[in-house]
C-alpha positions as CSV (number, residue, x, y, z in Angstrom):
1,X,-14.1,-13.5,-13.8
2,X,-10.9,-15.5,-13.7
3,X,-11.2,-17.2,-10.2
4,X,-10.7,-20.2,-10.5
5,X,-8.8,-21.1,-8.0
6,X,-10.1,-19.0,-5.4
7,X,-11.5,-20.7,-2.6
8,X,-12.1,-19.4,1.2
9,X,-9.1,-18.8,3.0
10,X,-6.9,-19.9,0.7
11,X,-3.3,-21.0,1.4
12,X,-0.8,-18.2,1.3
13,X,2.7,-20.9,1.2
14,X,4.7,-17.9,-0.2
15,X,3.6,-15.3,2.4
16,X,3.7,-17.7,5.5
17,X,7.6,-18.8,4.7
18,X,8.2,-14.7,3.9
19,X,6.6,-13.0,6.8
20,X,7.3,-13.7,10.5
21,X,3.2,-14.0,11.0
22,X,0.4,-14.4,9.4
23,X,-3.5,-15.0,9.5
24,X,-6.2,-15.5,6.8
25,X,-9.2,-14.7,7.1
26,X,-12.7,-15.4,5.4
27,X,-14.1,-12.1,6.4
28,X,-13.3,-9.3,8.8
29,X,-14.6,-6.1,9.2
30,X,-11.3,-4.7,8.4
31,X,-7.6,-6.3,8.4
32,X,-6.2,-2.3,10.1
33,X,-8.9,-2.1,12.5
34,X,-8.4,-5.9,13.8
35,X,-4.0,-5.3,13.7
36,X,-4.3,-1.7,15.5
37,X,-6.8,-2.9,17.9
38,X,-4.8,-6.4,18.9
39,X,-1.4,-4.7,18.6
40,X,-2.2,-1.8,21.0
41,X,-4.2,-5.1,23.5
42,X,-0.5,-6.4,23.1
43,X,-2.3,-9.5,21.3
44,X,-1.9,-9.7,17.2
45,X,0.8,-11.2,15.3
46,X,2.6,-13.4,17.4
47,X,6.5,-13.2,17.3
48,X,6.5,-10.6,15.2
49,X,4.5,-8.1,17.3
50,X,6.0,-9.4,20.4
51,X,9.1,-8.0,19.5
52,X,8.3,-4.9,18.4
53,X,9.1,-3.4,21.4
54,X,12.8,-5.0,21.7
55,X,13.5,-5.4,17.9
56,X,16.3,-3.0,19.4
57,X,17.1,-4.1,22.7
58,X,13.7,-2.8,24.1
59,X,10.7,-5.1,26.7
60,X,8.1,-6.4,25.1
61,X,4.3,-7.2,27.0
62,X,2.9,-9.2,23.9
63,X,1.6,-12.4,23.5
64,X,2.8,-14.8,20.9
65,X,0.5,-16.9,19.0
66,X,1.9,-20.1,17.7
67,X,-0.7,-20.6,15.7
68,X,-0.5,-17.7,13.6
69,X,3.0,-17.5,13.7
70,X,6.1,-18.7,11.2
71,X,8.6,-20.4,14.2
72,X,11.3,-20.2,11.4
73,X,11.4,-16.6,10.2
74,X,13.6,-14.9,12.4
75,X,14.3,-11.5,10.5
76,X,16.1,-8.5,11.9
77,X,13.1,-6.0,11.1
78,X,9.8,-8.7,11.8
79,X,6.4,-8.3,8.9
80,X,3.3,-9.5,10.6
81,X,0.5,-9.8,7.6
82,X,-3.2,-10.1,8.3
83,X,-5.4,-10.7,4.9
84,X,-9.0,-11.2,4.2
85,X,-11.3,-12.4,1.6
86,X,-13.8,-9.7,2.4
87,X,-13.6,-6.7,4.4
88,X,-17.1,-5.3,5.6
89,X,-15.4,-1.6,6.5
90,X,-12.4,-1.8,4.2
91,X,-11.4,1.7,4.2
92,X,-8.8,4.3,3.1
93,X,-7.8,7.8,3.8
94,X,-10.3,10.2,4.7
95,X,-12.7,7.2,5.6
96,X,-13.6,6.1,2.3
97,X,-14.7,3.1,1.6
98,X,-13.0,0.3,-0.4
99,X,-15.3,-1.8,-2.6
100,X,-14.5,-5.3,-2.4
101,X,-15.8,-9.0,-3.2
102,X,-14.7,-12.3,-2.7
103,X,-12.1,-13.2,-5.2
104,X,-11.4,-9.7,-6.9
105,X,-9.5,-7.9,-4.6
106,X,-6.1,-8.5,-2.3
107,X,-7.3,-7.0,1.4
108,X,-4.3,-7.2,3.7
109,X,-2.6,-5.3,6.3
110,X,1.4,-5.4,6.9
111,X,2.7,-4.6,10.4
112,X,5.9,-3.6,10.9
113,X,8.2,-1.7,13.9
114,X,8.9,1.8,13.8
115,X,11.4,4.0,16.2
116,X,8.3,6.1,17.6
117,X,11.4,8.9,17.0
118,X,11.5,8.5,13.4
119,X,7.9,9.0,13.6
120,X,7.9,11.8,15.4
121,X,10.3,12.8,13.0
122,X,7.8,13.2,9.9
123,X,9.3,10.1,8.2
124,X,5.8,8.6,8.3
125,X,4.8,9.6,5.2
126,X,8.3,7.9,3.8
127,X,7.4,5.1,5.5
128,X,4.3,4.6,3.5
129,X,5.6,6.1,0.2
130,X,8.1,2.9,0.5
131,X,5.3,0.7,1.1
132,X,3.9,2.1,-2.1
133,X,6.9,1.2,-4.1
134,X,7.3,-2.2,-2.3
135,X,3.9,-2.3,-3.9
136,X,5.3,-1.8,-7.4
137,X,8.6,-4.0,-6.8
138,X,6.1,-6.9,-6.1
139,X,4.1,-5.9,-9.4
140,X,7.1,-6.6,-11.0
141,X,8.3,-9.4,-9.6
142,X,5.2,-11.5,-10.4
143,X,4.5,-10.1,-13.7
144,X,8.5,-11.3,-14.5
145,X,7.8,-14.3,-12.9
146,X,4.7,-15.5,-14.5
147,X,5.0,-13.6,-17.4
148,X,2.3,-11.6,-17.5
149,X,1.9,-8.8,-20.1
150,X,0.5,-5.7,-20.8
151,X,-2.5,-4.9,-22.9
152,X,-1.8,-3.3,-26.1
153,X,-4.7,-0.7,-27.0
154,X,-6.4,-0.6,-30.3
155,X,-4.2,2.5,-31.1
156,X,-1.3,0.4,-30.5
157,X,-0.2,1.6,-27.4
158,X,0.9,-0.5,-24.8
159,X,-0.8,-0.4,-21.5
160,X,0.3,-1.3,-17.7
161,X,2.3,2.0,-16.9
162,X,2.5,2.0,-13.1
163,X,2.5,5.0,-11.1
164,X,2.1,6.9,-7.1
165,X,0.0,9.2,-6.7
166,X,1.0,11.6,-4.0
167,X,0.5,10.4,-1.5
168,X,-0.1,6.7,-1.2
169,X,-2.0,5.6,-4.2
170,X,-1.0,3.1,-6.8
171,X,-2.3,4.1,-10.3
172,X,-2.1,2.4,-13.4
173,X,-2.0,4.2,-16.9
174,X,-3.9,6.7,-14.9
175,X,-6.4,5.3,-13.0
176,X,-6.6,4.0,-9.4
177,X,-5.4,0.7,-9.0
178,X,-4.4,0.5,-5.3
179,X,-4.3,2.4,-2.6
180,X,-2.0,2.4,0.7
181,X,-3.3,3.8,4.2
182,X,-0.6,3.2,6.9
183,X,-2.2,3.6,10.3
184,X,0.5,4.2,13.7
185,X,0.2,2.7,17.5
186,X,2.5,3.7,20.0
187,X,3.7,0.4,21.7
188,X,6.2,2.0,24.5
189,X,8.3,5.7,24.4
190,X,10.5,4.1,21.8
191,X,8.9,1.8,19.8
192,X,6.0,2.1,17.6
193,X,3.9,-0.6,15.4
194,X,3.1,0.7,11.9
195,X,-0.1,-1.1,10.2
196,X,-0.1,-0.8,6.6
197,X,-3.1,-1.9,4.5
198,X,-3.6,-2.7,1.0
199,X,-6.0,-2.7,-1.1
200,X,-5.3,-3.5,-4.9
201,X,-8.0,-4.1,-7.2
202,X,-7.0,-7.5,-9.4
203,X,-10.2,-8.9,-11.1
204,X,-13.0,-6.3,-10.4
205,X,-15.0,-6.6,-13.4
206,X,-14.7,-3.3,-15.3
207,X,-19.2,-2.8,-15.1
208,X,-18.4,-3.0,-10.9
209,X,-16.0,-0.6,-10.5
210,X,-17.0,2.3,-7.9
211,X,-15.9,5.3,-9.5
212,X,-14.7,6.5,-13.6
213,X,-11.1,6.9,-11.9
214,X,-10.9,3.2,-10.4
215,X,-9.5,0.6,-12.3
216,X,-8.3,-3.4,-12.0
217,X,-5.2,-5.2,-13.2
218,X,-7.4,-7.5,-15.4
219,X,-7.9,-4.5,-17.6
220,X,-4.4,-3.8,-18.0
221,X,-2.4,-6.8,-18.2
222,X,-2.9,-10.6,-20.1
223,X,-1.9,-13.7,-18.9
224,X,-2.9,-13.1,-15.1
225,X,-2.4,-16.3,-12.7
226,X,-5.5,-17.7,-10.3
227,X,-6.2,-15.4,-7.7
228,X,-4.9,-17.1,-4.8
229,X,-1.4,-17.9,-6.6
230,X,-1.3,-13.9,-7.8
231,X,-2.7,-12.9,-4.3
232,X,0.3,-15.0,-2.4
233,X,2.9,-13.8,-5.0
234,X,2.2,-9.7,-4.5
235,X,1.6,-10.1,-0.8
236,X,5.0,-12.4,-0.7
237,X,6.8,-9.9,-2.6
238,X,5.1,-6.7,-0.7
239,X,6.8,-8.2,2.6
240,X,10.3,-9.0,1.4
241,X,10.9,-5.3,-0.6
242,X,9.1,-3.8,2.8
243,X,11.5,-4.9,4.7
244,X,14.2,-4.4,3.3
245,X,12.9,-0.7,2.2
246,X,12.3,0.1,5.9
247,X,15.5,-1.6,6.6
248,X,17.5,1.0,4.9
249,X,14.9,3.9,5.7
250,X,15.7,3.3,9.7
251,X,19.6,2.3,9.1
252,X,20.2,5.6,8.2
253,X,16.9,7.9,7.7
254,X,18.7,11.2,5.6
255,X,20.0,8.8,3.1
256,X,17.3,7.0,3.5
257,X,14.7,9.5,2.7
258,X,16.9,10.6,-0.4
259,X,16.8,7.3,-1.7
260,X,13.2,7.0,-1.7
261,X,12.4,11.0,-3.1
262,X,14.3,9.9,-5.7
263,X,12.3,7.2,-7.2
264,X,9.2,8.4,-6.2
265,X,10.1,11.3,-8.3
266,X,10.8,8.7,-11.1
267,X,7.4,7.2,-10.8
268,X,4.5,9.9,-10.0
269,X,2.0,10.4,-11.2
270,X,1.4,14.1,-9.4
271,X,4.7,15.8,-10.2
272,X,4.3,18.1,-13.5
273,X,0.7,17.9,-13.7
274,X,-2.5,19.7,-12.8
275,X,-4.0,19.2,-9.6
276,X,-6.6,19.8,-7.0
277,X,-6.0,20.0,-3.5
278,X,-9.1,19.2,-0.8
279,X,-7.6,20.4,2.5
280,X,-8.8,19.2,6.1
281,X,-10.2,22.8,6.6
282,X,-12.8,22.5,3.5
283,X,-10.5,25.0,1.3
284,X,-8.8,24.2,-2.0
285,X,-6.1,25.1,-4.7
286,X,-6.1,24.6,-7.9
287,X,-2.2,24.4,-9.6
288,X,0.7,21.9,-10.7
289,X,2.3,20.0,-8.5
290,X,6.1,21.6,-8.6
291,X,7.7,19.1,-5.8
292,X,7.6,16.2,-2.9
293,X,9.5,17.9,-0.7
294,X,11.9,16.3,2.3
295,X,8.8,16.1,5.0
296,X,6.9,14.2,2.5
297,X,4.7,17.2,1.9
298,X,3.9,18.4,-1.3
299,X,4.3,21.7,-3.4
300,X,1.8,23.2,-5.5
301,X,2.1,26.4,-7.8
302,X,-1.2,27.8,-8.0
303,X,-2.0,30.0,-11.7
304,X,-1.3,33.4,-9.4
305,X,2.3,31.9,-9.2
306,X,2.3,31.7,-5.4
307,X,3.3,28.5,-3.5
308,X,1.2,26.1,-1.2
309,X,2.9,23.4,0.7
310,X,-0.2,20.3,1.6
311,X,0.6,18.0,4.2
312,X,-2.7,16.4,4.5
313,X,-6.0,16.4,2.1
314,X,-7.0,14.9,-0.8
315,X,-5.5,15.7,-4.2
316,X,-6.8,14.4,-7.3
317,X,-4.8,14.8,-10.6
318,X,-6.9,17.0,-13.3
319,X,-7.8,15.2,-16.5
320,X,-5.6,14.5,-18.7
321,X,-6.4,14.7,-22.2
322,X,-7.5,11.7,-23.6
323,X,-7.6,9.9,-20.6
324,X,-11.7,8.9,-20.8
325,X,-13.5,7.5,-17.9
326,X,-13.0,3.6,-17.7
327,X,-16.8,3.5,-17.6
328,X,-17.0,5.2,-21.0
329,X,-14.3,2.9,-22.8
């Protein structure tokens, strides 16, 4: 397992000078919990939470932290970033739990402002579907940067495509490779804190991962840096395209939302293929995902040719053929 460098709470140089705040962490029982729970105490994050209230003129109650907190970022829209070696109720959607071990996994929350309007506005499901694709952008910056390559198969075909998954997981050549739960805390009428986590699999060994579907970017892609220096690149990268996604989403939220349809169209994984849909009531459909529509919900044909719109629930994409369980390869 190539760890190498990995050592408890290891420097994040990259991160610290890119986000307004930041903490490390050996363990925690989860990087969302701790953020929602000290944001809404008015206590997490230092700078960057305190001015999540008056990032646009409004009062702010919280607490700075000097010690967690980078005096010389001073950015219009504030990133406050928790991360963890370990997380002892690392979770997603639907309370799942996220498998994790101590130098396999980056574990980190991103907090960010929000006009609690925009919320209420259904643009919180845009707001994570950019943090997905900030996700990607920073995949792509460190693999340019350290020139990290994809896998070619033994049928010659090369591995490493990334994907979304409707409507906040990262695949890669179709299986799971990170997923994206954005959690929201109401600081004042106006202003709201948004706590994204991440959790992207980088060197679970293939024999320890939790399900056929999940995967790790040691399977897909040669040439991988340490962990710490890949962990500081992607977390880095997550909180520079973040901001500036969310940047443009709140400047002007209709072109905003285009903008981001648009290439999330270009990158799903759900559009065009078969699906099943596990709604919050215990029901199901069965059909192919037609379209992401401008709420963020999604569109499903079902085989009787009628239309169901889901805007929460789990949907897994069918099997595609020759796609074989990453257990069985």
């Amino acid at each position: 397992m190539p760890i190498h460098d990995f050592v408890w709470r290891a420097p994040a140089p990259r991160t610290a000078a890119e986000a307004d705040s930041l903490t490390i962490l050996d363990t925690v029982d989860s990087t969302n919990t701790m953020m929602t729970r000290d944001i809404a105490a008015g206590a997490h994050g230092g700078d960057a939470v305190s001015r999540i209230a008056n990032l646009y003129g409004g009062e702010s109650g919280a607490t700075a932290d000097a010690t967690k907190t980078n005096a010389a970022a001073s950015h219009a829209l504030p990133v406050a970033v928790a991360v963890s070696d370990t997380q002892t109720k690392c979770h997603g959607r639907l309370g799942r739990v996220w498998y994790n071990r101590p130098g396999q996994s980056l574990l980190a929350s991103f907090a960010v402002p929000a006009p609690t309007a925009l919320i209420g506005a259904s643009m919180g499901g845009w707001i994570t579907m950019s943090a997905g694709l900030a996700v990607l952008d920073a995949m792509r910056d460190a693999a340019g940067e350290y020139e990290f390559t994809a896998i070619v198969g033994d049928d010659g075909a090369e591995r490493g495509k990334l994907t979304i998954k409707w409507p906040n997981d990262i695949f890669c050549d179709g299986r799971k490779l990170a997923g994206v739960l954005s959690e929201f805390v109401p600081v004042d009428e106006r202003w709201s804190a948004v706590v994204i986590g991440i959790g992207l699999n980088l060197f679970v060994p293939r024999d320890d991962l939790p399900t056929d579907i999940a995967t790790s970017l040691q399977l897909h892609y040669d040439g991988l840096p340490g962990y710490a220096t890949l962990r500081d690149a992607l977390m880095a990268g997550i909180v520079r395209h973040l901001r500036e996604r969310l940047e443009r989403l709140y400047a002007d939220p209709k072109a905003g939302v285009a903008g981001v349809l648009r290439e999330i169209e270009a990158v799903s994984w759900t559009l065009g293929r078969r699906v099943e849909a596990r709604l919050a009531d215990g029901g199901s459909v069965h059909g192919t995902a037609t379209a992401i529509n401008p709420d963020a919900s999604l569109t499903i044909r079902d085989d009787a040719g009628e239309t169901h719109v889901v805007t929460t629930g789990d949907v897994g994409v069918m099997p595609m053929p020759g796609v074989m369980p990453m257990a069985a390869a």
